[in-house]
Each structure stands twice: as C-alpha cells, then as structure tokens.
C-alpha positions in Angstrom: -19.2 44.2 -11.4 -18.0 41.2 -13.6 -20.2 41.1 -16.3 -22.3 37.1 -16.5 -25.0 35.2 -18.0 -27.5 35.3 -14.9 -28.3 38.3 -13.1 -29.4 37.9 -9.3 -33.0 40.0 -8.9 -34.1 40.8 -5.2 -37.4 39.8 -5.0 -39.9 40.1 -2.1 -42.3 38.3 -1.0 -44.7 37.7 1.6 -47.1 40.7 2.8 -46.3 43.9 4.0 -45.1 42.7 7.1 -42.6 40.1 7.7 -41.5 40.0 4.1 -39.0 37.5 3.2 -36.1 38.9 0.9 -35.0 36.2 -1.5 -32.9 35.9 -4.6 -33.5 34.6 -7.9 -31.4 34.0 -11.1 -32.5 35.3 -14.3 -31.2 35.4 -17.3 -29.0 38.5 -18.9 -28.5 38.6 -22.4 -25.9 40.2 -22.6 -23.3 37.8 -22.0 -22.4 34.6 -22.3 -20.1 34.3 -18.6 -21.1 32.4 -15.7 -22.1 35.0 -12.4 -19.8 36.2 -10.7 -21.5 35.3 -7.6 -22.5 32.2 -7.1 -25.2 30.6 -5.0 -23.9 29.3 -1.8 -21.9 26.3 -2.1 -20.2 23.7 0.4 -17.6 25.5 2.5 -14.4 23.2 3.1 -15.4 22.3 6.4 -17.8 20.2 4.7 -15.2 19.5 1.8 -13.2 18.2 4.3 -15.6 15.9 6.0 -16.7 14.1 3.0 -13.3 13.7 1.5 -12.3 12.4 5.0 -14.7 9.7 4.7 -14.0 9.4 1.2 -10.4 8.5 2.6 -11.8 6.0 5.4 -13.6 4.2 3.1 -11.0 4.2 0.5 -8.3 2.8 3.7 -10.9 0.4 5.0 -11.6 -1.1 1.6 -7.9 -1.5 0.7 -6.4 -2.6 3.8 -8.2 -6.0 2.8 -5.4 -6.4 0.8 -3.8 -6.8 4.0 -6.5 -8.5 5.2 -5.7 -11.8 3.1 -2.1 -11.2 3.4 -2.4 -12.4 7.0 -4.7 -14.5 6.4 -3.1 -16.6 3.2 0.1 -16.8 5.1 -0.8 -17.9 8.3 -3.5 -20.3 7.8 -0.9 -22.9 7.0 0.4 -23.3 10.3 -2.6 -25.1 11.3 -3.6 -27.0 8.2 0.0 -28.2 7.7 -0.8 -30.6 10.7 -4.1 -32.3 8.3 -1.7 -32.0 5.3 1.1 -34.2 5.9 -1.5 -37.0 6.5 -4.0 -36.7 3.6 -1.1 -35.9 1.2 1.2 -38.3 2.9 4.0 -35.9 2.8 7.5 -37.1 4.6 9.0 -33.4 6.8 10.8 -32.0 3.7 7.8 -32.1 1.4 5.9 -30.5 4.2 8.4 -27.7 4.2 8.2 -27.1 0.9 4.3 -27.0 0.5 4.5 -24.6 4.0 7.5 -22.4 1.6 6.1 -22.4 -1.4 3.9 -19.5 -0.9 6.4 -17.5 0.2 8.2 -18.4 -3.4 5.3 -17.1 -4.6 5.7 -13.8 -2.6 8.9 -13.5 -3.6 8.2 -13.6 -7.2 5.1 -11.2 -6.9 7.1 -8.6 -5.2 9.4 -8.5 -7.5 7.3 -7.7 -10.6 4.4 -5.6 -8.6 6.2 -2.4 -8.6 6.8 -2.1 -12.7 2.9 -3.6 -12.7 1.7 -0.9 -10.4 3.4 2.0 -11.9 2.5 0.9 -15.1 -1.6 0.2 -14.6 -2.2 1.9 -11.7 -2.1 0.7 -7.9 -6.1 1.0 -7.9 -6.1 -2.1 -11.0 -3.4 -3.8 -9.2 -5.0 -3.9 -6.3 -8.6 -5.0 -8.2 -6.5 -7.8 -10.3 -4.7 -8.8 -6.3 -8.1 -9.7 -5.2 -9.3 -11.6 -8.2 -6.4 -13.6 -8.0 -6.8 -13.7 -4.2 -10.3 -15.3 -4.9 -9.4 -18.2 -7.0 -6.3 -19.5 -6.0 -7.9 -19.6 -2.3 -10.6 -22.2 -4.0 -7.9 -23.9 -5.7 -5.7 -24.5 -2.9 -8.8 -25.9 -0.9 -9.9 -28.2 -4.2 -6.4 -29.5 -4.6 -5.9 -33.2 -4.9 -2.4 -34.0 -4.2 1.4 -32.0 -3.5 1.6 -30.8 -6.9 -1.7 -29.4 -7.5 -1.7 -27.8 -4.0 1.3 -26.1 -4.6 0.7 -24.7 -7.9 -2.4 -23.1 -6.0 -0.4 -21.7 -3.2 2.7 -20.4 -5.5 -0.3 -18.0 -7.2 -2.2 -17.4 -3.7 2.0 -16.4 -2.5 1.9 -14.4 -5.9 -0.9 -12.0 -4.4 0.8 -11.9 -1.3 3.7 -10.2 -2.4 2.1 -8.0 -4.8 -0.6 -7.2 -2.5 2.6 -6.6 0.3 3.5 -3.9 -2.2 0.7 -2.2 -3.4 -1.9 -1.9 -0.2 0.6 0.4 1.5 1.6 2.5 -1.3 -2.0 2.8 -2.0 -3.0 4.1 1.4 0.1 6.4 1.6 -0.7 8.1 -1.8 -4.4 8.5 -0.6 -4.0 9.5 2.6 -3.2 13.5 4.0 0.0 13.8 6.0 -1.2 14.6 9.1 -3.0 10.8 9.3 -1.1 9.5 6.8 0.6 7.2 9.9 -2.2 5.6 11.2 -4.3 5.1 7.9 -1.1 3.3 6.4 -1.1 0.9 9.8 -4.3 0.1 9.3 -2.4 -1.9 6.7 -0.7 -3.9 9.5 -3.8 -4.3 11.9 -5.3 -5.7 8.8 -2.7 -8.1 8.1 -2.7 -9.1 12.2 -6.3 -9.4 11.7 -5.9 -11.9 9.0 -3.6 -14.0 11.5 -5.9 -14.1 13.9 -8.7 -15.0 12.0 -7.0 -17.4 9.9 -5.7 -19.3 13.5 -9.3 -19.0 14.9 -10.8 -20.8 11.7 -7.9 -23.4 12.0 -9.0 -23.8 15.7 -12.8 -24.3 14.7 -12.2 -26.6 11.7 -9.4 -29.0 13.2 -12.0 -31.0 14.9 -13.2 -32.4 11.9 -9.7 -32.2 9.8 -11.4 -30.2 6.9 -8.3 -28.2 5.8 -9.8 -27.7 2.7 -12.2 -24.9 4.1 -9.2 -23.2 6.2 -8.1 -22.3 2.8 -11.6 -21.7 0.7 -12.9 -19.1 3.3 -10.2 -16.4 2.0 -12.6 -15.8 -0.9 -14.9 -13.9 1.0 -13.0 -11.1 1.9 -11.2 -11.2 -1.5 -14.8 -10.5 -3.3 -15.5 -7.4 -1.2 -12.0 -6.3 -2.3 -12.9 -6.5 -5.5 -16.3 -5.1 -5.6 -14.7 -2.2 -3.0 -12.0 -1.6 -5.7 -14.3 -1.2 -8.5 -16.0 2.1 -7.0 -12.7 3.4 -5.1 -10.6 6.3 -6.6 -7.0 5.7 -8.5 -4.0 7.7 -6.8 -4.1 11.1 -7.9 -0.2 10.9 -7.6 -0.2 8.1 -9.6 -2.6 10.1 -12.5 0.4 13.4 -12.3 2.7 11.0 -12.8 1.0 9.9 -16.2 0.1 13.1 -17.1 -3.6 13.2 -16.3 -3.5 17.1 -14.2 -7.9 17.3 -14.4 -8.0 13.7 -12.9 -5.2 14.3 -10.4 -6.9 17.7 -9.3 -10.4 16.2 -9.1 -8.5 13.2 -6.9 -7.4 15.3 -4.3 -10.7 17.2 -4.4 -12.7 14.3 -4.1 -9.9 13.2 -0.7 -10.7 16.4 0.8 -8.4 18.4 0.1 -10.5 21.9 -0.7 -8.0 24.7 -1.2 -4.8 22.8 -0.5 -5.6 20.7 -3.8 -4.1 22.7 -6.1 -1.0 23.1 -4.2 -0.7 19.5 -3.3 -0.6 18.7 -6.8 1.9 21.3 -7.6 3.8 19.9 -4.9 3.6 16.4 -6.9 4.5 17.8 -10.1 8.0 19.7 -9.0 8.8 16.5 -7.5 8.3 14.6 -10.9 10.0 17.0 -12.7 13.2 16.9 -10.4 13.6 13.0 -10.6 14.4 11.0 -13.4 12.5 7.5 -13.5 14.2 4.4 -13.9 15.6 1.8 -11.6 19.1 3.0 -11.7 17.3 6.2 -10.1 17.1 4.2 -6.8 21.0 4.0 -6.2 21.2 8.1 -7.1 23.0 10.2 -4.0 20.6 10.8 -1.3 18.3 8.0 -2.6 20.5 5.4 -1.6 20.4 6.0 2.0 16.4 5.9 1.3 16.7 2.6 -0.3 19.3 1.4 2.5 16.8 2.6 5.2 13.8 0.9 4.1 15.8 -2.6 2.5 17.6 -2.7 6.3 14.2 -2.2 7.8 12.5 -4.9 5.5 15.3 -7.5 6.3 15.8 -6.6 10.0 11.7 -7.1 10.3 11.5 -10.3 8.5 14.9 -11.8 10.7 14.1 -10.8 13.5 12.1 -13.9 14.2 8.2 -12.8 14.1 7.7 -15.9 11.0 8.7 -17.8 13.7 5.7 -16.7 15.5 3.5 -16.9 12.6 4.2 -19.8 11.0 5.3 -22.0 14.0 3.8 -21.1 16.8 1.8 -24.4 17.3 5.5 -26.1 16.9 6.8 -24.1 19.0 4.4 -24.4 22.1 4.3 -28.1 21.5 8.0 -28.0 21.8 7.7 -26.5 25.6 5.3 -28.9 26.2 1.5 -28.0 25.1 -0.6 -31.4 25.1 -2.0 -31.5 22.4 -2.1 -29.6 18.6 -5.1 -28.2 19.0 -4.1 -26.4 22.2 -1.4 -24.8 20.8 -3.3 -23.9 17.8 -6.0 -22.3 20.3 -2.5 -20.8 21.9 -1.6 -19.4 19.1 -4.6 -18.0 18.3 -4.5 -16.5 22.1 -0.7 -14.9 20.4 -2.3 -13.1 17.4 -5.3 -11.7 19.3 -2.7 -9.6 21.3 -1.1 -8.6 18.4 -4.1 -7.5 16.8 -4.8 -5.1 20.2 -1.3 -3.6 20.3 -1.4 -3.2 16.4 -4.7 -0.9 17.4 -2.5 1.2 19.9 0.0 1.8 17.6 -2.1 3.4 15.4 -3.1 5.5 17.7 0.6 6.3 18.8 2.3 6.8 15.6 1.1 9.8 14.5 1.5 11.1 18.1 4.8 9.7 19.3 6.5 9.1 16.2 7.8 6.6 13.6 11.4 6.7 15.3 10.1 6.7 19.0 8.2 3.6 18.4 10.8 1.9 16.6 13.1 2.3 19.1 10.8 1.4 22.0 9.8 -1.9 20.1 12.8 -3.1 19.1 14.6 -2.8 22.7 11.4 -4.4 24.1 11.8 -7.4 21.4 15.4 -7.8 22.6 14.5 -8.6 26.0 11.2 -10.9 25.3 13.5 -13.3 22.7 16.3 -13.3 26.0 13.8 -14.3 28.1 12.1 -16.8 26.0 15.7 -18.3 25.3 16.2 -18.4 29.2 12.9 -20.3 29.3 14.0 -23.0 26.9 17.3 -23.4 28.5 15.7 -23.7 32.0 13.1 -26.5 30.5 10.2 -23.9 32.1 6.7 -24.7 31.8 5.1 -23.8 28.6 2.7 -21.2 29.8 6.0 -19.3 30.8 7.3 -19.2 27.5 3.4 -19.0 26.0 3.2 -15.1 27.9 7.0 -14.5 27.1 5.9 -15.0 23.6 3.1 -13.0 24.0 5.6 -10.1 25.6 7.6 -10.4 21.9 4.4 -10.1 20.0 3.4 -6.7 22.0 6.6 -4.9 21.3 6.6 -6.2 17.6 2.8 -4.7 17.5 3.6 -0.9 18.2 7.0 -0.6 16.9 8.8 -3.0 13.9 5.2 -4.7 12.3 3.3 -1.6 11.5 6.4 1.0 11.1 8.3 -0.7 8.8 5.3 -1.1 6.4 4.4 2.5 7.2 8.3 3.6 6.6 8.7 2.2 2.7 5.6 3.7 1.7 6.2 7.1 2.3 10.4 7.8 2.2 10.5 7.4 -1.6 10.0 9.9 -4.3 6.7 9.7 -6.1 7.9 8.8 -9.9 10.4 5.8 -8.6 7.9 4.9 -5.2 6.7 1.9 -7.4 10.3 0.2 -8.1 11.9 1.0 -4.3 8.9 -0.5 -3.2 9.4 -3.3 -5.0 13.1 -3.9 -3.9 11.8 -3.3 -0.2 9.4 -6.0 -0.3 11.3 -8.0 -2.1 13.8 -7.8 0.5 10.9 -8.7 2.8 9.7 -11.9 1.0 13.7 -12.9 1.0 14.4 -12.5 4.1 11.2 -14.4 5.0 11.7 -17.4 2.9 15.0 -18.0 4.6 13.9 -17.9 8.2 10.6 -20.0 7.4 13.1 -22.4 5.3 15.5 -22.5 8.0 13.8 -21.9 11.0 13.2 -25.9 12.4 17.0 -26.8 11.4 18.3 -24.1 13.0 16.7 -25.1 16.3 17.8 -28.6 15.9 21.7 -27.3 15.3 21.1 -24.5 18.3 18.5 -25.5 20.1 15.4 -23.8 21.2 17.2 -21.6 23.6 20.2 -20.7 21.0 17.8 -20.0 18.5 16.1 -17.0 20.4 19.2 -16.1 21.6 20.3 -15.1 17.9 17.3 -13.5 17.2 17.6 -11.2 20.3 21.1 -10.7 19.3 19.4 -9.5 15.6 16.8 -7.0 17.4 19.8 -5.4 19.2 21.2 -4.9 15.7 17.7 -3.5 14.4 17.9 -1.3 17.4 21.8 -0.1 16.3 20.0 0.8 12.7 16.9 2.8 13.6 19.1 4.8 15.9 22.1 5.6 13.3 19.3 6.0 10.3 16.1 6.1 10.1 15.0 10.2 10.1 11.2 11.0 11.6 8.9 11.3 9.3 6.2 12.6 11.3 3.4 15.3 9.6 5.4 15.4 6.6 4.1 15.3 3.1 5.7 12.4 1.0 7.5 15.5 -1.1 8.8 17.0 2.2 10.4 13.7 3.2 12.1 13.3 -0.5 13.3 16.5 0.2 14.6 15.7 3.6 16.6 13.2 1.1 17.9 15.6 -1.1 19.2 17.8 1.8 20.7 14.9 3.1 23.0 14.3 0.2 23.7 17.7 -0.3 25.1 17.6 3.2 27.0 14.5 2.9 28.4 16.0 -0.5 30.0 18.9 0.5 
C-alpha cells in the first residue's frame, strides 16, 4: 500500500443493528503524500457532460461573431433605398457606400490571422465585438457620405476579422466527432443575421429611420463581449505558445477526460513537425490545402449568393415586385429559408459528409441560376423567379454556405491555421467585392437572364472542383486531416 498523508479509518456507526459502515480521513504522520485512494470523484461521463456544455456555450457565444457578420452586411440592402435620398447620393456614390464595407472586410481579413495567432482568437474575438459595438452607433449617427463611410470601412473591418476568427475558434474548441455541425453554427448564425437584419429593414422602412437599421447591431455585439470575457482561450492556440498546464486544463475543462492528455500530445507532434511562417503555406502537400480552401472561398463568393444578399430587393423589383417594401418583405421571405436549410445542414454534415453535401448543393445551385435565367428571358412573373430564388438559396444552405466555412477551419495545420485562414478569407472578401462591385453592370451589359446564366455556368465549375479535390473530412481530428496532407504529398512525390 502507497504510503500518504491521510489514512481512511472504517468507522461504524448506528446501533447494533443496521449499522452503517462509513469512511473517514485522518491524518498519518508519517508522510507527507496525498492518499492513494481518493474519495470518489466525477467519473467522465459526467466529465463529458459538463465539458459538452462548456463547448455549447462556448459555440453559442461565439457564433455571434457570425451573428453580426450577417447582420452588418446585409442590412444595407434595405437602408441603401433611405440613403441615396437623405445623403443625396447619384448611383455611383451609392455603390461605393454599399462597397465600402466590404473594403473594410477585405482589409480585416487580411491582418486577422497574424492578430489572432499573435493575441489569441479568444481576445480577437473580444476586441471583434467592441469594434462591432461602436462602429454600428457610428454608422447610424453619421451625417453625411464621408462620415458614413468611415463608420462602415471599421464595421467591414470586423467583418472580415470576425469571418476569420469565429470559425477557427469553434473548430479549435470543438471534439471531432461534432466538430461539423458546431463550426455551422457559424453559418446559421451568419443567415440568422440576414434575416434579422432584412426583417428590421422591413419594420423600420415605414418611417425611413435607417439610422436604427444600423444602431441595433450593438446589442448582440455587447453580449459578445460580455460572453467572451468568461469563455475559454483555444487550448491549441495555448500549445502553440508554449502554455502545456493551460492547454491540458483547456481540454479538460471541453470535456475531454482521459483523451486530454493525448489530444494535446496529438497538438504538440503536429507543432513540432511544421515550421511557422507564411511561406509554410505553399510547402508540398500544404499547397493543395491552401488551393482547396482559396478555390472554395472564391467559388462560394462567385457563385452569385451576394447577389442574393445584397440585391435581392433590386432584383425582385427588376421582375416586377410593386413596390420596395415588398421586395424587402420578399427578401426577407429569401433569408428565412436559408436560415431553415442552414439548420438541416447541420444536422447532415456530420452524418452525410462535407463532400456529399458539397456536391449535392452545388449541382442543385446549377439548376436554380438556369431556371431563374429562363425566367428573366421569358419576362415570367416575379413570384416565379421569387421561389426560383428561393430554390438557389436551399441548395446554397446545406451544401457551399456552411461547408466552405466549415472546410478552411479545419484542413490547415495548427501552428500556420491563423495565416491560411487569413489567405482563405481574404480570398472571400476579394471575390466578394468584385461581384457586389460588378454585379448591376454586369446585368445591364448581359442582362438579367445572361447574368444567371454565368453564374450557373460558375456552380458547374465549383461542382468540377469539389469532385477533383476536396478530400472528406468527416470524424477526423484537425491533426488527422494535416496528416491526410502529408500522405498526400508523399504520394504525389514519389
């Protein structure tokens, strides 16, 4: 028997009959070590409950983030139609201050990754909501172009980082055998935000108070930030930096009981094998990582869903809605259904796969945008092209929206995630700012028909690519998929 500081004494007590046998500590001074058998403690089924809604919490919290990504970029699309009139703004002023968020986005994508592996995606996230906060309120105080824009270039700012840094966040957080649908929680946050963000639109464009459309984003940003200030850092994250007794205790406190230790492990081979740096990204078996998730972020973005987002109202006026604020309420209509399939996919992608549902969606988007062009080019009635729209949405819902998101959080190696990241979503904001920027010429040099036609013409191209490349990533651990990398290029190589 190990020798310890407490002994356990069998003591009785109760009468002579139906004693009760109990134990008590006492102590032994003959050592200075802790017992060697301890008083019953939480098995890891309980472990695993409360890490599990440790992790809920923690997904719930952060996938605000996404929250007011939807929100902040889609709110424009019905206070652009108050805007031009208060601000007095000829069409190519209004397409700049509908643009220059996405600027914004641009820029913040570009600099979140170095920012997140540098202070941690937890602070990131914290300073995202802040920012969030206050540029919401500025945008809705503005008092002319200038101001207003400044505002929205820091609101777009957030956006990208926020693009960045929610996913990676749930990913590293999240056990791989949910790690699919707590990630696309991201993306029904973000279709929440749409919806929401038309919905306000649609209750505030009676009186023209676009102001408001923009101020009520703080809300959810402050429970971000109070969420964030009690919410874990990334124990894969705390390896990277060194911190092994934080890490450990992260997992732990995620649930992991007795696969902690080796999780971390797990993390720290990884580290060891990779050199960090940017130039890391383009290494052999890397680059077809980087390739995957870049094609994926461009073919999402031009595939013509900002079309949806941002000009939906235009759109539906174009095939003949009344008035604005029926193809506001419309659009609205539009983002409610993507918020339902966005649920389903979750649901599915753990189940069915990241490559079934690409492929599904993707073939599904091909034939909506051909039918929505055949629409046009037949002059149909609006409500054909409003539920042929609503078709597109659907098959953008379970398959492209959520996976691609899920897909470039959780294919790169832990001690370069931060910077491919980075380049992915940077790709994203890109691509975005040239369909939004380009999106109303293009349907006067095309038309309305020829316009959907290319962007069915695109999906059949995003179908090509997720058949030729992109692996399933099912139930595997972050360090198994980099793995599946390194096997790749060794195959490749030889």
């Amino acid at each position: 028997m190990i020798a310890s500081k407490y002994v356990r004494i069998r003591e009785n007590q109760g009468g002579t009959r139906g004693d009760v046998l109990c134990y008590a500590w006492r102590e032994d001074p003959l050592t200075e070590q802790r017992p060697a058998l301890n008083p019953p403690s939480p098995g890891p089924a309980s472990i695993r409950n409360a890490g599990r809604g440790t992790v809920i919490i923690t997904a719930a919290v952060a996938a605000l983030g996404g929250l007011l990504f939807g929100y902040d970029t889609s709110v424009i699309s019905g206070a652009m139609l108050f805007l031009r009139a208060d601000f007095h703004l000829s069409s190519t002023q209004l397409e700049f201050a509908v643009g220059i968020a996405l600027a914004g986005a641009l820029a913040g994508s570009a600099v979140a990754g170095y920012g997140t592996d540098r202070w941690g995606r937890r602070t990131v996230l914290l300073a995202t909501g802040i920012g969030f906060g206050l540029f919401s309120v500025f945008s809705g105080l503005s008092l002319g172009l200038v101001s207003f824009s400044i505002a929205r270039f820091f609101v777009g700012a957030c956006i990208g980082v926020a693009s960045l840094v929610t996913p990676l966040y749930l990913a590293e957080m999240s056990p791989a055998r949910i790690r699919g649908a707590l990630v696309s929680l991201n993306q029904l946050a973000i279709t929440v935000g749409i919806v929401v963000a038309y919905f306000v639109d649609y209750a505030l464009a009676a009186g023209r108070d676009w102001r408001w459309m923009f101020i009520t984003a703080v809300f959810p940003a402050i429970v971000l930030v109070i969420g964030m200030l009690v919410l874990p850092e990334s124990p894969r994250w705390l390896a990277r930096k060194g911190d092994r007794d934080r890490a450990l205790r992260g997992f732990y406190r995620l649930g992991r009981g007795d696969e902690a230790e080796a999780e971390l492990r797990e993390v720290e081979q990884a580290l060891q094998e990779e050199r960090e740096g940017f130039l890391a990204l383009f290494r052999p078996g890397f680059r077809m990582a980087v390739l995957v998730g870049v094609g994926l972020a461009i073919l999402q973005q031009i595939s013509g869903i900002n079309t949806i987002i941002y000009y939906s109202p235009e759109i539906l006026r174009i095939s003949g809605y009344p008035s604005a604020k029926a193809a506001i309420l419309a659009a609205a209509v539009i983002g409610v259904a993507n918020v339902l399939v966005t649920i389903l996919s979750i649901f599915l992608v753990d189940r069915l796969g990241r490559r079934f549902l690409l492929l599904f969606g993707t073939a599904g988007m091909t034939g909506a945008l051909a039918l929505i062009g055949y629409a046009f080019y037949r002059q149909a009635a609006g409500v054909v092209v409003f539920y042929e729209m609503i078709a597109y949405v659907v098959f953008f819902g379970i398959g492209l929206g959520p996976v691609m998101w899920l897909l470039i959080s959780e294919i790169y190696p832990t001690k370069i995630r931060g910077k491919a990241m980075s380049l992915a979503t940077l790709s994203v904001w890109g691509a975005n700012w040239l369909v939004a920027g380009t999106f109303l010429s293009l349907i006067h040099a095309a038309g309305p028909a020829g316009t959907f036609w290319i962007f069915g013409f695109i999906c059949i191209l995003a179908f090509a690519f997720c058949f030729a490349f992109v692996p399933e990533t099912k139930g595997k651990t972050l360090e198994a998929i980099e793995a599946h990398w390194r096997s790749f290029s060794h195959e490749n190589s030889s």
